[in-house]
C-alpha positions as CSV (number, residue, x, y, z in Angstrom):
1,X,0.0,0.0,0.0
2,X,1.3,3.7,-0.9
3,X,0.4,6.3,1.7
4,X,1.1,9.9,1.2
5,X,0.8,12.3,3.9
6,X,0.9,16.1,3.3
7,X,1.9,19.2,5.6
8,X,-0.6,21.7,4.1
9,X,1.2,25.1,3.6
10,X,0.6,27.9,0.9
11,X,4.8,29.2,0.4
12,X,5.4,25.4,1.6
13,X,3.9,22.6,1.2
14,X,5.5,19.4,2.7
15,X,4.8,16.0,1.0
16,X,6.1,12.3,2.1
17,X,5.4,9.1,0.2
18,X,5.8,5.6,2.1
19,X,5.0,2.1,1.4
20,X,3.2,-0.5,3.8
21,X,4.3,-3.9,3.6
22,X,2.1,-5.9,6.4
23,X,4.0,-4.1,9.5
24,X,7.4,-2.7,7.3
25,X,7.6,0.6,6.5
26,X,9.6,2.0,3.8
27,X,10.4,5.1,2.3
28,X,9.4,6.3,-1.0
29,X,10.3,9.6,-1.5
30,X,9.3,13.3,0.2
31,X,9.7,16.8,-0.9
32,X,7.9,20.6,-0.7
33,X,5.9,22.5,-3.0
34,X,6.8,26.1,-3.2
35,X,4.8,28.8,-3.8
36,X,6.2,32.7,-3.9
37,X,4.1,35.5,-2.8
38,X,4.8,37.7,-6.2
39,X,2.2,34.9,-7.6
40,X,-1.1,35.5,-7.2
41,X,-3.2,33.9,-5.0
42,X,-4.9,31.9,-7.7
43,X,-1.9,30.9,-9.3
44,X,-0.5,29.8,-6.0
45,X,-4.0,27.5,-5.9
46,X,-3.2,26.2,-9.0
47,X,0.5,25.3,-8.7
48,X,-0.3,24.0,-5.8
49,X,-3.2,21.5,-7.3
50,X,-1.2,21.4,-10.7
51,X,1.4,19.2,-8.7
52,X,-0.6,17.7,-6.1
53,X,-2.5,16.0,-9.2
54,X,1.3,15.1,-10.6
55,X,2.8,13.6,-7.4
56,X,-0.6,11.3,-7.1
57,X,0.2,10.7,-11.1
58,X,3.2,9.2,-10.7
59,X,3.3,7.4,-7.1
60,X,-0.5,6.4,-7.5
61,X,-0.9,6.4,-3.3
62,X,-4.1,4.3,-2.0
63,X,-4.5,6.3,1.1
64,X,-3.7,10.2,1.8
65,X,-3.4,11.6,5.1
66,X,-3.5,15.3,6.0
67,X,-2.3,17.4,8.9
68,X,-5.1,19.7,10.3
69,X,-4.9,23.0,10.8
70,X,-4.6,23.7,14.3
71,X,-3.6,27.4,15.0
72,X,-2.1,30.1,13.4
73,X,-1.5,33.7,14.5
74,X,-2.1,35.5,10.9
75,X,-6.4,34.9,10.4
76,X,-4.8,35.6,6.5
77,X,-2.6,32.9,6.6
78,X,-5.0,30.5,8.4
79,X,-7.6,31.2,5.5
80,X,-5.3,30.6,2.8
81,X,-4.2,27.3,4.2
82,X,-7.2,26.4,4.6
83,X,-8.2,27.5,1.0
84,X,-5.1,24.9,0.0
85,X,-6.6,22.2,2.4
86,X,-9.6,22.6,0.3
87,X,-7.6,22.2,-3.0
88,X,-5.9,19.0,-1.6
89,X,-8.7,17.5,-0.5
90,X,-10.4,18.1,-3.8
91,X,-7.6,16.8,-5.8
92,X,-7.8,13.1,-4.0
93,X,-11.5,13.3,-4.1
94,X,-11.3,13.5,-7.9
95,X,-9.0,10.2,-8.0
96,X,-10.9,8.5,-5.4
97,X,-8.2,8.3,-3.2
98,X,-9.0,8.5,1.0
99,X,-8.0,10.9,3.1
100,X,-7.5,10.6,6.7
101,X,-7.2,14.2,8.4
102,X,-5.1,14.2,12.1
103,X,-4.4,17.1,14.7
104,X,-0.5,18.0,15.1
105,X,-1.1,16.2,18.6
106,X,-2.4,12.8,17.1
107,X,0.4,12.8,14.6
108,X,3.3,13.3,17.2
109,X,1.2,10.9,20.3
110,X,1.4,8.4,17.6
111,X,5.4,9.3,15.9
112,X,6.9,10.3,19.4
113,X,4.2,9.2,22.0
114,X,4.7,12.5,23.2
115,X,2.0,15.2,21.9
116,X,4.5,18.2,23.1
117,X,7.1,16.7,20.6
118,X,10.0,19.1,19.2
119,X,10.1,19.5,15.1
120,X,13.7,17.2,15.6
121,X,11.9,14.9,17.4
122,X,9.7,13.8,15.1
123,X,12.5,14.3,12.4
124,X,14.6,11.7,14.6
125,X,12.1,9.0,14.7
126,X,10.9,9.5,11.4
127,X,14.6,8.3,10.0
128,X,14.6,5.4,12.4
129,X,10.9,4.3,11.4
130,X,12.1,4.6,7.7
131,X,15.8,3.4,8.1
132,X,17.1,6.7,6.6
133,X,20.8,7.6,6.8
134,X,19.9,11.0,7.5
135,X,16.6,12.6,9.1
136,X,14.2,14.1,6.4
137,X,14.4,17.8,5.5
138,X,13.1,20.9,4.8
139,X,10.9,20.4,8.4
140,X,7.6,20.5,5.9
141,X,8.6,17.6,4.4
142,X,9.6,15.3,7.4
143,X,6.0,16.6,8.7
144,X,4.8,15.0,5.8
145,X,6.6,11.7,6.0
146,X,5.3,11.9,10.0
147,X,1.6,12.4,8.6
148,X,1.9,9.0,6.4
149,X,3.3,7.1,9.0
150,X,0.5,8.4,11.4
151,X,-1.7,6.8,9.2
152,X,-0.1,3.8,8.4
153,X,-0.3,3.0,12.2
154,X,-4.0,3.8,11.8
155,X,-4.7,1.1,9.0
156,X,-4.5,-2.8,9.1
């Protein structure tokens, strides 16, 4: 089974693609979608669902999973994100592909089993769950590799 999990984010967007074998875990690949803010906002949208669409092209993922927004200072920045949650969500619904939505707190209960978890935390046992030489970066993208996992502990 292929299980992507995306960090929703409208400058970045973190994305992590793993494969569940039974109870192994292995990684596929993971990576950010940038946006600049000298776009505008619609052409942000559509970069943004332009390669969503081609990431679930080429890995063809049977489950997605989704960080929730949880809190953000700027009410512009939590509308936007949540205009891109919107986008995501429509782009899996159009392949009819599930997707599983978790809190920041489910996602680092379940990585760290400790819901204050630090960003290297999670980083840390993200590259020993995957066997990875090195921990995942840019920080969007290991939060996207921690989403999938989340929900491959979810699944049988």
């Amino acid at each position: 089974m292929i299980i992507i999990g995306i960090d929703p984010g409208l400058a970045s967007l973190g994305y992590g693609i793993i494969k569940k074998d039974k109870k192994v875990l292995k990684h596929i690949t993971h990576g950010v979608i940038k946006t600049t803010p000298d776009m505008d906002i619609e052409e942000r949208f559509l970069s943004i669902y332009n390669q969503i669409k081609k990431i679930i092209k080429e890995y063809e993922p049977n489950e997605a999973s989704m960080e929730r927004l949880f809190f953000f200072r700027n009410q512009r920045t939590v509308i936007q994100v949540s205009q891109v949650q919107g986008i995501i969500m429509l782009a899996f619904k159009q392949k009819k592909i599930p997707l599983n939505i978790y809190t920041p707190l489910n996602i680092k209960n379940v990585i760290t089993g400790d819901g204050k978890a630090k960003k290297v935390d999670i980083q840390k046992t993200v590259q020993k769950i995957l066997k990875m030489e090195r921990h995942p970066t840019p920080d969007d993208a290991a939060d996207g590799l921690a989403v999938a996992i989340c929900h491959s502990f979810k699944i049988q």
